[in-house]
C-alpha positions as CSV (number, residue, x, y, z in Angstrom):
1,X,59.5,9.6,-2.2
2,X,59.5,9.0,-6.1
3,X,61.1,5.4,-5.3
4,X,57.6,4.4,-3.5
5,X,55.7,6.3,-6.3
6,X,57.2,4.3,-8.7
7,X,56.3,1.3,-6.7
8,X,53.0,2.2,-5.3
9,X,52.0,3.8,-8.9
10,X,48.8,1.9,-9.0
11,X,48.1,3.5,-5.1
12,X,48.4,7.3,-6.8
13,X,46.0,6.1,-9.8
14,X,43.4,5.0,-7.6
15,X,43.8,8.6,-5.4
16,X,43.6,10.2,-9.0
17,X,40.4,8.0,-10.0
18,X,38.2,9.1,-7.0
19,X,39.0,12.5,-7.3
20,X,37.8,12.5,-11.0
21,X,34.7,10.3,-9.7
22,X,33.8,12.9,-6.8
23,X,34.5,15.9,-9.1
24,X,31.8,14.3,-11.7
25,X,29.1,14.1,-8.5
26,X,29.4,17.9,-9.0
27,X,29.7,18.4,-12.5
28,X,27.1,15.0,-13.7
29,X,28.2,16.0,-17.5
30,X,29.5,12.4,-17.9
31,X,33.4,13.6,-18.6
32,X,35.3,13.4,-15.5
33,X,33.8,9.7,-15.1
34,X,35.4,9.2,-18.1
35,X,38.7,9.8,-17.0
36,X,38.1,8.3,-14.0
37,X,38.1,4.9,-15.6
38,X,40.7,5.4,-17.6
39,X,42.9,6.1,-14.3
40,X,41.4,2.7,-13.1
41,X,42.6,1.1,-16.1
42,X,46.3,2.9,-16.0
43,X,46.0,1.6,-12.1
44,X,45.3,-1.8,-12.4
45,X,48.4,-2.2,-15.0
46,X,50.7,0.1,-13.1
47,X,52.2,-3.3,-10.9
48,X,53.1,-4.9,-14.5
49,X,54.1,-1.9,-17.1
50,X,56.9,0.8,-16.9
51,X,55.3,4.5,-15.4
52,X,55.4,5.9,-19.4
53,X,52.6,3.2,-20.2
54,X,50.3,3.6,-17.8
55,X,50.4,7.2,-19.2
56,X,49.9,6.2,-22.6
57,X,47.3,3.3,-21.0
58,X,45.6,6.6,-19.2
59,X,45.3,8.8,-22.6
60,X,44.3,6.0,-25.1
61,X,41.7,4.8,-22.4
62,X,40.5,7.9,-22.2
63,X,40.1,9.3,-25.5
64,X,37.8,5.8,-26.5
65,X,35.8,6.3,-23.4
66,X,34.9,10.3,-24.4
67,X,34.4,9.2,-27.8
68,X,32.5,6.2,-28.0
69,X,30.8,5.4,-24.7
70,X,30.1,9.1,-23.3
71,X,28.1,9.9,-26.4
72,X,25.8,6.7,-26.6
73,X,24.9,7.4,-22.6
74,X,24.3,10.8,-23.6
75,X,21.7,9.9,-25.7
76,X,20.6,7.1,-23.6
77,X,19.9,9.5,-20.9
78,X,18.2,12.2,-22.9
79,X,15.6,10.0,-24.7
80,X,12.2,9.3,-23.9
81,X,9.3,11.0,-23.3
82,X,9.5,14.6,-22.2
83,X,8.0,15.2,-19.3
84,X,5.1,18.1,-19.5
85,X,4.8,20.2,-16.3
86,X,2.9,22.8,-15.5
87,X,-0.3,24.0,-16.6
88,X,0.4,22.4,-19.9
89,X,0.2,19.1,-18.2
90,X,-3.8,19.8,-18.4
91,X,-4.1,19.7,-21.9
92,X,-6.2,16.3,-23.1
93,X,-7.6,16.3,-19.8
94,X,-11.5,15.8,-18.6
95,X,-13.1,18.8,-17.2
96,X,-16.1,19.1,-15.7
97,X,-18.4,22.3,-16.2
98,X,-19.2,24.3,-13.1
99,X,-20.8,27.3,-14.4
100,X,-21.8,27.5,-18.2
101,X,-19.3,27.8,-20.5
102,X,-19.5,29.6,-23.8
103,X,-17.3,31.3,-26.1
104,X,-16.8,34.5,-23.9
105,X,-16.8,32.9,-20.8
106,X,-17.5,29.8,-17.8
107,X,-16.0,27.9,-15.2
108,X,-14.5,24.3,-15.2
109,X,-13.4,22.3,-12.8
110,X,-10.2,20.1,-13.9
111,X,-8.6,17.8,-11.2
112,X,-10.5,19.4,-8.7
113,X,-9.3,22.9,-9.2
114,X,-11.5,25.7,-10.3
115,X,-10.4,26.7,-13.8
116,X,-11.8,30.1,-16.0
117,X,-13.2,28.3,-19.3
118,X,-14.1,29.4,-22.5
119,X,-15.1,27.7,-26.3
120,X,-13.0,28.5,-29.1
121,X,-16.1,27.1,-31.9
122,X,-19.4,29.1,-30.5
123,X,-20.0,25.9,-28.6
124,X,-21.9,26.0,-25.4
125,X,-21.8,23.3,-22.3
126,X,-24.3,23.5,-19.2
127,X,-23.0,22.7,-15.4
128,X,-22.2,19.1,-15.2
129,X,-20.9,18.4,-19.1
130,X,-17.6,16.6,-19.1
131,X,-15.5,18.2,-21.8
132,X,-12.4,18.2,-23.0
133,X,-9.1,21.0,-22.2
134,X,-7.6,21.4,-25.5
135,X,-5.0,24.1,-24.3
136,X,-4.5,26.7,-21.8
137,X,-4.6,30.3,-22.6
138,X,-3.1,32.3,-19.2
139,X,-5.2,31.5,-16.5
140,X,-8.2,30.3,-19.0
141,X,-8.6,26.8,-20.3
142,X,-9.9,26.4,-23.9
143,X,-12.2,23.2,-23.6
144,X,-14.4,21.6,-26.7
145,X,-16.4,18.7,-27.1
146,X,-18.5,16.4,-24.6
147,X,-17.3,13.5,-23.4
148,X,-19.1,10.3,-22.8
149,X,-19.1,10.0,-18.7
């Protein structure tokens, strides 16, 4: 058994590589991967260097991948825009007036749904103003300004 180990060494890194690469479909933190090539690596010189070196091969491998690649994918993943969701995703938006909003009170209509509306500045806009959400405040959105239709 360790005879054909030793001479199908390159067999057991490629068993140990798609383990690692299976386990990181579970985990997606962007470690296992990691090792995952490095077993790869430690495989594809197995036929050609003694068992020590495709240790050493697998560690060295390794340690570069977590320290130089991991972190610049990291960030490559994590920028860009963050995505708003959620009523938040409303703010900037044109609404249309339904019943007259004032500073106590109204009704706006933004993407089709029916919205409670109020004026923060003393403002007032009759039914069919287009104006604009400039937050949300629970279930009531905070609108100012007309906008040109």
């Amino acid at each position: 058994m360790t005879d054909w180990i030793n001479d199908n060494l390159w067999v057991v890194w490629l068993g140990v590589a798609t383990v690692l690469a299976v386990a990181e479909l579970l985990s997606l933190e962007l470690v296992l991967v990691m090792f995952a090539i490095a077993a790869v690596a430690a495989a594809a010189l197995s036929p050609f260097v003694p068992p020590w070196v495709t240790m050493i091969v697998f560690g060295i491998v390794s340690i570069l991948l977590l320290g130089v690649i991991r972190p610049r994918f990291r960030r490559r993943l994590h920028d860009g825009p963050t995505l708003t969701v959620g009523h938040h995703n409303l703010v900037g938006r044109v609404a249309v007036v339904d019943e007259p909003v004032s500073d106590l009170a109204g009704r706006v209509s933004i993407d089709g749904e029916l919205w409670t509306a109020r004026t923060r500045s003393g403002e007032q806009f009759d039914v069919g103003a287009r104006v604009t959400v400039v937050s949300i405040e629970g279930a009531t959105a905070v609108v100012a300004g007309k906008v040109a239709p």
